[in-house]
Every structure is written in C-alpha cells, then in structure tokens.
BATI-243229 format. One line per 10 residues: their letters; for each residue x, y, z of N, C-alpha, C, O. Coordinates in Angstrom, 2 decimals, decimal comma. Example, Ala and Ser with C-alpha at 12.3 -4.5 7.8 and 13.67 -1.06 7.14 Angstrom:
BEGIN
as = 13,19/-5,69/7,80/12,30/-4,50/7,80/13,20/-3,30/7,80/14,24/-3,32/8,46  12,85/-2,25/7,08/13,67/-1,06/7,14/12,90/0,03/7,87/13,41/1,14/8,04
//
This chain:
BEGIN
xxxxxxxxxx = 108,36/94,26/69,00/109,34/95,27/69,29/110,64/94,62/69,79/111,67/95,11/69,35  110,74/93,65/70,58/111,94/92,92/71,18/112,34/92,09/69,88/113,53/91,76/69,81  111,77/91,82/69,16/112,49/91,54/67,55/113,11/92,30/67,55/114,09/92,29/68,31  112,83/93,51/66,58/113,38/94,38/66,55/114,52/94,66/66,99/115,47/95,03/66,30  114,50/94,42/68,72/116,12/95,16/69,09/117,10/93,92/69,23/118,31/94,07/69,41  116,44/92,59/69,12/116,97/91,33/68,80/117,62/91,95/67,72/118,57/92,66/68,06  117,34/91,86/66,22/117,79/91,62/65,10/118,54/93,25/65,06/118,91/93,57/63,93  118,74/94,07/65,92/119,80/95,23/66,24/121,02/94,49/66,60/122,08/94,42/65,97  120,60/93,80/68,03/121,82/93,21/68,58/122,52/92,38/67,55/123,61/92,49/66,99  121,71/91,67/67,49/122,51/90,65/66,34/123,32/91,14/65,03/124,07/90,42/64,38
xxxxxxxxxx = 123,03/92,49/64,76/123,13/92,93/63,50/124,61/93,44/63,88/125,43/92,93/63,12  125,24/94,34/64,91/125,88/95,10/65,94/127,12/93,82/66,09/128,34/93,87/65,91  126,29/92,82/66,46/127,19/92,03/67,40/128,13/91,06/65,64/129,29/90,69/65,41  127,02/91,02/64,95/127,99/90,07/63,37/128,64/91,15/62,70/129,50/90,58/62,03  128,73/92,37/62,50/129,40/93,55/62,30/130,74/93,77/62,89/131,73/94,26/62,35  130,59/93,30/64,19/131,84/94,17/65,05/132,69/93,01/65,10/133,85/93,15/65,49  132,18/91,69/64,69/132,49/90,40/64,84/133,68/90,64/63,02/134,86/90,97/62,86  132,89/90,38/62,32/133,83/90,52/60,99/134,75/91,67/60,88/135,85/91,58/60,34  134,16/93,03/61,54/135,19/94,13/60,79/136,46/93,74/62,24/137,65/93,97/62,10  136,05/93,31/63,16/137,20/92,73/63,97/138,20/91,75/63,28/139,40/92,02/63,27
xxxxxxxxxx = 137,75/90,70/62,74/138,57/89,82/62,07/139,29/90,59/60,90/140,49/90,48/60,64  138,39/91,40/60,21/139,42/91,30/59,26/140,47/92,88/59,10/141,16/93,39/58,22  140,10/93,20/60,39/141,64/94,20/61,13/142,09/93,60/62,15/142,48/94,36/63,03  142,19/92,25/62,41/143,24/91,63/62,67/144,09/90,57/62,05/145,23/90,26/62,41  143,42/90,06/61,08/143,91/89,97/59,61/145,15/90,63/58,94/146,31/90,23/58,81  144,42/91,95/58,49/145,11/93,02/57,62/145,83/93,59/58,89/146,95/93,93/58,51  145,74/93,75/59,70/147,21/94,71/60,15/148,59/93,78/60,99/148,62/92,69/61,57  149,35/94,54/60,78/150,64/93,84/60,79/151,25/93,70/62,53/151,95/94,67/62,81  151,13/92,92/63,40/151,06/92,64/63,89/151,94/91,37/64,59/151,69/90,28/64,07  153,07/91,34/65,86/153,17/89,94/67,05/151,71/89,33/66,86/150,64/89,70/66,37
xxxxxxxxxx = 152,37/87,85/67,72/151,12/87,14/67,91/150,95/87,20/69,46/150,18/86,48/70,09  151,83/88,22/70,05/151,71/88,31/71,05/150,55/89,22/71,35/149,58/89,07/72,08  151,16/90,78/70,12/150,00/91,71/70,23/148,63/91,42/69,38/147,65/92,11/69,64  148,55/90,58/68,54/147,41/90,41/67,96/146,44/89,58/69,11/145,24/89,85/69,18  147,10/88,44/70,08/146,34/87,93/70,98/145,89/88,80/71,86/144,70/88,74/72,16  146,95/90,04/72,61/146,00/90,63/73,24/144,63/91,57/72,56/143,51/91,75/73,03  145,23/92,05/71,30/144,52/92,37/70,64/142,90/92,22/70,55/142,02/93,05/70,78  142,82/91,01/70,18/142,21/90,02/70,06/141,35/89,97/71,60/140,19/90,40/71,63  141,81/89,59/72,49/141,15/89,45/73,95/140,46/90,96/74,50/139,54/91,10/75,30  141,28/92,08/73,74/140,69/93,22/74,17/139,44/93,59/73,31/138,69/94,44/73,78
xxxxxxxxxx = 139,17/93,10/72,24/138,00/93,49/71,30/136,93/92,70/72,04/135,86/93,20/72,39  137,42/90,85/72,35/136,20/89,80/72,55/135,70/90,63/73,99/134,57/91,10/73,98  136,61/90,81/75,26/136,36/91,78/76,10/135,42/93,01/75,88/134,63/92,90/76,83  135,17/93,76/75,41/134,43/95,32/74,87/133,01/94,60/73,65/131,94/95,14/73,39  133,51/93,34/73,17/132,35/92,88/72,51/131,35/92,09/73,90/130,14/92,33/74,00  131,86/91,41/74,61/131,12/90,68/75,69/130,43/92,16/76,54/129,23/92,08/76,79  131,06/93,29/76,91/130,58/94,60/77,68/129,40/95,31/76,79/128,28/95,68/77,14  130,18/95,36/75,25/128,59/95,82/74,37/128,03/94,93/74,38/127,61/95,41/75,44  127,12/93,27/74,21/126,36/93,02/73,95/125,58/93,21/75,44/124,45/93,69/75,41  126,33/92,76/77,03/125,63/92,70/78,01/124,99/94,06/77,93/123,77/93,94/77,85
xxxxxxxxxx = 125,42/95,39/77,92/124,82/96,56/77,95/123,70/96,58/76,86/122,70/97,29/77,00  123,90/95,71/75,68/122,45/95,76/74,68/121,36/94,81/75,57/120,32/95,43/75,78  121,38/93,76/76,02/120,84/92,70/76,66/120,24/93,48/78,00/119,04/93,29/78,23  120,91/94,29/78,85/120,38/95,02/79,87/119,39/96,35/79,24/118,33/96,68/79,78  119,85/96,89/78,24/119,29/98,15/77,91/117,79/97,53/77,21/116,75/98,18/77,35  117,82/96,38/76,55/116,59/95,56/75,86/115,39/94,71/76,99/114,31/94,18/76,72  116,15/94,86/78,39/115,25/94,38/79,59/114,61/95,50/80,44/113,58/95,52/81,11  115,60/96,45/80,19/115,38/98,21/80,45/114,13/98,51/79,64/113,33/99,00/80,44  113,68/98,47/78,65/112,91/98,55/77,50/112,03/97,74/77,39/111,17/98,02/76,56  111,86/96,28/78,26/111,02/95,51/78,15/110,24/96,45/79,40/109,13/96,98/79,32
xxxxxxxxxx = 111,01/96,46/80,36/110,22/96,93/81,66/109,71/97,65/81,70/108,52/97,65/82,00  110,48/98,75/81,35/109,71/100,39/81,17/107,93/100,22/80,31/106,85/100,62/80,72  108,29/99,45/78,98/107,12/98,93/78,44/105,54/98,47/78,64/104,46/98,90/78,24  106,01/97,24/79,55/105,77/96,43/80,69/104,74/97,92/81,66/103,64/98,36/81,34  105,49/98,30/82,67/105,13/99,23/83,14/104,11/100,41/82,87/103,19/100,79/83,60  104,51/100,88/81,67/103,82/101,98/81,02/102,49/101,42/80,35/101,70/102,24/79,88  102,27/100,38/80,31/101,15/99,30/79,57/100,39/99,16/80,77/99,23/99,41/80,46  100,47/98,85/82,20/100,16/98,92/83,50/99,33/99,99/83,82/98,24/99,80/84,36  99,91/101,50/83,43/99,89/102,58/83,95/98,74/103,24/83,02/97,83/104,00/83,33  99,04/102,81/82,03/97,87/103,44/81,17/96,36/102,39/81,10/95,19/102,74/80,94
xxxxxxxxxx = 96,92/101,09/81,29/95,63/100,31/81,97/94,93/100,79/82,73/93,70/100,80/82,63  95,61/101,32/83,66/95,12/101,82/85,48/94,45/103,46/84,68/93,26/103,65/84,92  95,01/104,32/83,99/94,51/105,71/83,43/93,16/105,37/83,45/92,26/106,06/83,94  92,98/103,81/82,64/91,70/103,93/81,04/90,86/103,46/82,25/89,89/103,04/81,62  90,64/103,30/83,17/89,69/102,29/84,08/89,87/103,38/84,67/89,15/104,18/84,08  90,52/104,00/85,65/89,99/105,54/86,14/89,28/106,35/85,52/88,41/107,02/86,07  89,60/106,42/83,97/88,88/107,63/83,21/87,31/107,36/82,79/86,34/108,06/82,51  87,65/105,73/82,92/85,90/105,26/82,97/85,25/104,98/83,39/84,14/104,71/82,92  85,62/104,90/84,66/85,14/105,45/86,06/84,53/106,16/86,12/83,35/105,94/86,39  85,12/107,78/85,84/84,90/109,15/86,06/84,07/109,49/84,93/83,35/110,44/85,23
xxxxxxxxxx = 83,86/109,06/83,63/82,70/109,27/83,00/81,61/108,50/82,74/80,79/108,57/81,82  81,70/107,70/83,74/80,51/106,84/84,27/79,99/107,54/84,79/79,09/108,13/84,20  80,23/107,80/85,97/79,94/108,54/87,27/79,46/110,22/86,76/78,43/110,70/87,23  80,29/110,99/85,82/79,69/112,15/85,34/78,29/111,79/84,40/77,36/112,59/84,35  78,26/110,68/83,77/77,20/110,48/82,87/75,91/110,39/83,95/74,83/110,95/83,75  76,29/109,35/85,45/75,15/109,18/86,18/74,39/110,36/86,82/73,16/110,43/86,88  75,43/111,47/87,40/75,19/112,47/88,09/74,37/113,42/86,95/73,38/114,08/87,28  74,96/113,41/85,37/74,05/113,84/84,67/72,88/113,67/83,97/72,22/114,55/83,41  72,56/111,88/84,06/71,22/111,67/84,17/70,49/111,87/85,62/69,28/112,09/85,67  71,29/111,77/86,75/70,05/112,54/87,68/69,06/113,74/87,46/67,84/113,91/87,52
xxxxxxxxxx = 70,60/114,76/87,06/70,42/116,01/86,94/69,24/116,43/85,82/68,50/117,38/86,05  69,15/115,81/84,86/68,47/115,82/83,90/67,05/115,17/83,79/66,21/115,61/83,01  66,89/114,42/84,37/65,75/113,20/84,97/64,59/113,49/84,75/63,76/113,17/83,89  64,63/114,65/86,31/63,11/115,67/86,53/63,06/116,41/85,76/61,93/116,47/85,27  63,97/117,30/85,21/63,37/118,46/83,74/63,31/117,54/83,10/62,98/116,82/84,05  63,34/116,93/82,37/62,88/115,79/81,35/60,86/115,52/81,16/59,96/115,44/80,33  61,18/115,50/82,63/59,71/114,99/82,94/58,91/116,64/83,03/58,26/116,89/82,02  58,91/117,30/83,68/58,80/118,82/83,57/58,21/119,20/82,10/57,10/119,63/81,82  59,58/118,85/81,06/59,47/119,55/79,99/58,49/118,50/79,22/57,57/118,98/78,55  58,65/117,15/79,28/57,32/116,37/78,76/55,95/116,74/79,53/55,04/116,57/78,72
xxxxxxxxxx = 55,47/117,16/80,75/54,30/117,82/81,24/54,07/118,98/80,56/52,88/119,20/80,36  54,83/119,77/80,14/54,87/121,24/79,66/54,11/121,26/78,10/53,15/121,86/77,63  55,28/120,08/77,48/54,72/119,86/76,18/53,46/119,20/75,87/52,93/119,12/74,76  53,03/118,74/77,00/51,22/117,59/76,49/50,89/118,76/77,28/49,80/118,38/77,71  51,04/119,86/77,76/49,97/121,20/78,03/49,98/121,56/76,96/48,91/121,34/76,39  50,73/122,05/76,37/50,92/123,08/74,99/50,50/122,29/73,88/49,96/122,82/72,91  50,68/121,10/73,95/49,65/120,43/73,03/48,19/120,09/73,16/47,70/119,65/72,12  47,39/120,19/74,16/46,23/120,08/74,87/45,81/121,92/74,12/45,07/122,34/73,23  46,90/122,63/75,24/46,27/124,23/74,68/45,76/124,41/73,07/44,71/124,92/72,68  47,11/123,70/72,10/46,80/124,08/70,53/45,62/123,56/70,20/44,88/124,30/69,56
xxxxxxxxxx = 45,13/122,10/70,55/44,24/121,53/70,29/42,65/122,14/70,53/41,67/122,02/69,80  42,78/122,74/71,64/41,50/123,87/72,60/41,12/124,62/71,69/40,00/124,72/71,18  42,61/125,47/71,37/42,55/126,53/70,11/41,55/126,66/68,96/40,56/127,35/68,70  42,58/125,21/68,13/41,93/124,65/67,16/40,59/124,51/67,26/39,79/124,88/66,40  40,30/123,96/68,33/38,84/123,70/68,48/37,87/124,52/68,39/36,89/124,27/67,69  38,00/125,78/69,19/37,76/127,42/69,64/37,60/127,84/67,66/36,65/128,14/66,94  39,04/127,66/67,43/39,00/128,83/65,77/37,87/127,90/64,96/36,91/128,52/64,51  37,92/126,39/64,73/36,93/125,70/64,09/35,55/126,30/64,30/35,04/126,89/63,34  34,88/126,20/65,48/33,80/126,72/65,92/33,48/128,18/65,58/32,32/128,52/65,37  34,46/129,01/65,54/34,39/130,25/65,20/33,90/130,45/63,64/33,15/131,18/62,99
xxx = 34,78/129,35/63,45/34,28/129,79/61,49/33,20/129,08/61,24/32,61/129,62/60,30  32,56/128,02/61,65/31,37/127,11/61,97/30,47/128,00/62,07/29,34/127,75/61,66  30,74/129,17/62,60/29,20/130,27/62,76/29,08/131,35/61,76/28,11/132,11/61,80
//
C-alpha cells in the first residue's frame, strides 16, 4: 500500500515538475518575474510533497493502529467463545450422560419386549 502512495507522490510530484517548466518556458515573461515565478511554484511544490509525505505517515499510522486494534478484537472474541463453548460443555455434560442412561434403558426395555413377543409366539 505505501507503494502505492509512493508511486502517487512521485507521479504528482514529475507532473507538476514538467507542466511547471514548460509554462515557464511558453509564457512571456522578465527574468525577474519568471525567477520569482519560478521560486513560488518550487515553494508550493516543497509544501505539496511535505503534506503528501505527512498525509502517507498519517496513513501508515492510522494502519499501523487499526491492525493493533483488530488484533486486540480477534483475541477478545476468542476469548469469549472459548469461554461460551466451556460454560456450554458444562451445561451440556450431565444431560449427555442422563440421555445416554435413558437410552441403554430404552434399549434394555426393547430388548425385554422382544424377548416377551418371541416367547409369546413360541407358544
């Protein structure tokens, strides 16, 4: 991404650089006023690039920061569904066990059954 606003700046800064030269070139002009000319563009070119250079450290930071912040989110949030997963294997634990006692009854009972209806038709 700091490519990126690299090859902006740079792009900004060789742009303002040529269409400067060559309107001070083409227009008719002292060399008195073309020098100030001249000092007032390199002036406003040195103010835009520092403001690109600050606004691109602005952008590193904020970045920087927000990469921090959402670090700190993802480790809270997995935290908290750790901790909901544990509280819900507590919760779940003993009916677990309950409902496996329940089911080797009801399978014991069918089996009785079976046994009971076999015998029945046996006679």
């Amino acid at each position: 991404m700091m490519a990126s606003s690299k090859s902006i700046a740079l792009g900004i800064l060789v742009g303002s650089t040529v269409s400067a030269a060559i309107t001070l070139l083409t227009a008719p002009s002292s060399g008195k006023e073309l020098r100030a000319d001249a000092k007032q563009r390199s002036d406003e070119w040195k103010v835009t690039f520092n403001n690109l250079k600050n606004e691109g450290t602005q952008l590193k930071e904020q970045i920087t920061r927000t990469s921090k912040e959402g670090a700190a989110m993802f480790k809270e949030l997995s935290a908290d569904v750790k901790t909901s997963i544990d509280s819900w294997k507590r919760t779940v634990e003993p009916h677990q066990k309950n409902i496996q006692k329940s089911l080797a009854q009801i399978e014991k009972s069918l089996k009785e059954l079976e046994e009971k209806a076999n015998q029945k038709n046996n006679q």
